[in-house]
C-alpha positions in Angstrom: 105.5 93.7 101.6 109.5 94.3 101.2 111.6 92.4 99.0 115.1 93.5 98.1 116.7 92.5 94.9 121.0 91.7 95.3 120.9 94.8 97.0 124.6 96.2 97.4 125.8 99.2 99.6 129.6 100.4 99.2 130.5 103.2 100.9 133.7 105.1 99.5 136.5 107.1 101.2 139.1 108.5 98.8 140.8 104.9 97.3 138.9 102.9 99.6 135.8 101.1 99.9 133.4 99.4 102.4 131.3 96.9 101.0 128.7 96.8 103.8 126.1 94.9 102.0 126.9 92.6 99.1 123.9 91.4 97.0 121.3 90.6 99.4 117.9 88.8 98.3 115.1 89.5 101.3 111.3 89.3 101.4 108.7 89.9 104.0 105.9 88.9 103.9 102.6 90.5 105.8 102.1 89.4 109.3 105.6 87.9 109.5 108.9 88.7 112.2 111.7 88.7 110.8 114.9 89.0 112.9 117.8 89.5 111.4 121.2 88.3 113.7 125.0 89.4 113.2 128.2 90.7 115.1 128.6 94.8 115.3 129.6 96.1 111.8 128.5 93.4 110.3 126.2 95.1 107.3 122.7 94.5 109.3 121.4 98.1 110.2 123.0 99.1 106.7 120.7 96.7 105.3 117.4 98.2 107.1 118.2 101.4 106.0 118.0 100.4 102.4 114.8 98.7 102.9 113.6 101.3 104.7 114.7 103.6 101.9 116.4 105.6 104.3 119.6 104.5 102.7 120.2 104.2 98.6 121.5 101.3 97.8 124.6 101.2 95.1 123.3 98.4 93.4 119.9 96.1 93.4 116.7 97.2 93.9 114.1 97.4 96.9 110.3 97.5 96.6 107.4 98.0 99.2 104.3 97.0 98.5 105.3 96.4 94.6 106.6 99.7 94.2 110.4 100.5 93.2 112.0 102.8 96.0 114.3 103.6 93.8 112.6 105.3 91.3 110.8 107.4 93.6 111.7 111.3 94.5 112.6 111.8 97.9 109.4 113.4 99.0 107.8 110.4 97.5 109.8 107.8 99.5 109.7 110.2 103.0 105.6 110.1 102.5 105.7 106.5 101.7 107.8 106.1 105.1 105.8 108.2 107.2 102.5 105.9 105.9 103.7 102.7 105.8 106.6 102.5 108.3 106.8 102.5 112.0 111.0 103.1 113.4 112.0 101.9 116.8 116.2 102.0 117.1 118.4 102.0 120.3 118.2 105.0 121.7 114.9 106.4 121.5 115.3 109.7 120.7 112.5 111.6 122.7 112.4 115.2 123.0 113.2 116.2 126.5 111.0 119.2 126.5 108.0 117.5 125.2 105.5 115.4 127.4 105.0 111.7 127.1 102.0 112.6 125.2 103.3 115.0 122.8 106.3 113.1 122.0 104.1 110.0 121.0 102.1 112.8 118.4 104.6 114.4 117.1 105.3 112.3 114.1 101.3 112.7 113.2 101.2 116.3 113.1 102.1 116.9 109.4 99.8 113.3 108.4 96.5 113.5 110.6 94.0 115.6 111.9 94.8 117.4 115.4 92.1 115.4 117.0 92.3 112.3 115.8 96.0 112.5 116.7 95.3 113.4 120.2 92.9 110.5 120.5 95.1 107.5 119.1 98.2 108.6 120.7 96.3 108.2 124.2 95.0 104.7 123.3 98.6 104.0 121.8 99.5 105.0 125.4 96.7 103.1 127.1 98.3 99.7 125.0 101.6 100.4 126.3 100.0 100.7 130.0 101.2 104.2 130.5 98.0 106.0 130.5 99.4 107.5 133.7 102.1 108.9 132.5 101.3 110.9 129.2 101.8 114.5 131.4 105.5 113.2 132.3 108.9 114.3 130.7 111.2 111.7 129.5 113.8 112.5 132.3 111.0 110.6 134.5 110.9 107.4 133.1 112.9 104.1 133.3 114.2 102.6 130.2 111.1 100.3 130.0 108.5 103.4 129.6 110.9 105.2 127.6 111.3 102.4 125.3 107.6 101.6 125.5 106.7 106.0 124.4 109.1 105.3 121.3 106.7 102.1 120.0 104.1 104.1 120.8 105.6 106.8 118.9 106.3 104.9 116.2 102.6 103.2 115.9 101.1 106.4 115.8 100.4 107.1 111.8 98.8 103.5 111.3 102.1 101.4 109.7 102.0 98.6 108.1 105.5 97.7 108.8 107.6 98.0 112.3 111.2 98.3 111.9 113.7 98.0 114.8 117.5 98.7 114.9 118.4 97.1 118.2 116.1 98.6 119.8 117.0 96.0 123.0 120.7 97.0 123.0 120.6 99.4 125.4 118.3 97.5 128.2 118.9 95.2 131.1 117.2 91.7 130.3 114.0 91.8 132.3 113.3 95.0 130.5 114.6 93.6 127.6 112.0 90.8 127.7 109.2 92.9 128.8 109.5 94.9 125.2 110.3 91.9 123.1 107.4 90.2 124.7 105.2 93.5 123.6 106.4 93.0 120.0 105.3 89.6 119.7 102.1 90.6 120.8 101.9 93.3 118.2 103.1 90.6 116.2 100.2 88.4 116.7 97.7 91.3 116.6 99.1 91.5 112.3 101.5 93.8 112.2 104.6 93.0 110.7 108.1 93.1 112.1 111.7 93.4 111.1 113.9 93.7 114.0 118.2 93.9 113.8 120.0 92.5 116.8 123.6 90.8 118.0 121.8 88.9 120.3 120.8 84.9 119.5 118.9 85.0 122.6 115.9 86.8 120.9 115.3 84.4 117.8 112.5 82.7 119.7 110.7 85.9 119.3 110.7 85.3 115.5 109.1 83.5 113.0 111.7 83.7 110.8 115.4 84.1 111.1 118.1 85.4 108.8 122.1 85.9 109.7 124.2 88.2 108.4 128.0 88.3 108.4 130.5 90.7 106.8 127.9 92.0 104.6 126.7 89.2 103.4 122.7 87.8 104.5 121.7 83.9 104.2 118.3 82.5 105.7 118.9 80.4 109.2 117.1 77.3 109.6 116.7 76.7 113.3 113.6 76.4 114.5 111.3 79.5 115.3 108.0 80.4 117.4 
């Protein structure tokens, strides 16, 4: 479903340079969960931007679902995105002036009919058990609903893919268990997963591990789930 081809991200400032990625091979394949482990700086949520195409990469080549990201014109990669892709990160970003309900539709609004919005964003909400609470603001919630709105959130246009940026990072560990448990059961119900985070505690979750270090991404061959 994503395969990236020696990607390589430098970033430049005047005479310097960052290599933050240095010629990573990935693939994902459907139905997978892939976690991907490393220190703080060390190249990992530079690498899911490029394969989520939110990120060009300076050299290599990413593909979704056979097609070339790179070729493609911005409005063609942000519609590809908004189809196939599903974004959880760290902080989760709701808008504090819309409900629980609307924040979960938002991202629908320019990609499915009013209706059938309304509809799967209250059984998104109903998955997440918080059926109760789709009048609320986010000021009302505890990190665990709040974290639970911004999968529903990102579920809502039908993705093929989920990608998380440490999206644990800011949670204590019950809670932290509570939504990594929820992703495995996504996980098992087909969707696929690639997830970033500096914690080794979570590669149980996985079915497949990869560790990255100072830009650079090799396969890990502990065992997984």
């Amino acid at each position: 479903m994503i395969e990236a081809i020696g990607v390589t991200k430098i970033f430049r400032t005047g005479s310097s340079e960052v290599r933050a990625v240095e010629d990573a091979y990935f693939e994902v394949q459907s139905g997978e969960f892939i976690l991907i482990l490393g220190r703080s700086g060390s190249g990992k949520s530079t690498l899911l931007g490029m394969l989520a195409g939110l990120i060009r990469p300076t050299a290599g080549s990413v593909q979704i679902k056979g097609m070339d990201i790179g070729t493609l014109s911005d409005d063609t990669i942000s519609d590809l995105r908004a189809r196939e892709l599903g974004f959880v990160f760290q902080f989760s970003g709701l808008l504090p002036t819309l409900t629980v309900l609307e924040n979960v539709m938002l991202p629908s609004l320019f990609h499915r009919d009013g209706a059938d919005c309304r509809s799967r964003a209250i059984d998104l909400l109903n998955k997440m058990g918080l059926s109760e609470r789709a009048g609320a603001y986010p000021s009302t919630l505890s990190s665990g609903e709040t974290k639970r709105v911004a999968i529903a959130r990102a579920l809502i246009n039908g993705p093929s893919i989920l990608i998380a940026d440490e999206p644990t990072g800011d949670l204590d560990v019950d809670t932290e268990f509570e939504i990594m448990e929820l992703f495995s059961e996504l996980n098992r119900e087909g969707m696929t997963m690639v997830m970033v985070t500096h914690n080794p505690d979570l590669a149980r979750f996985a079915t497949r591990i990869y560790g990255m270090d100072r830009g650079r991404l090799a396969e890990r061959r502990e065992s997984v789930r």
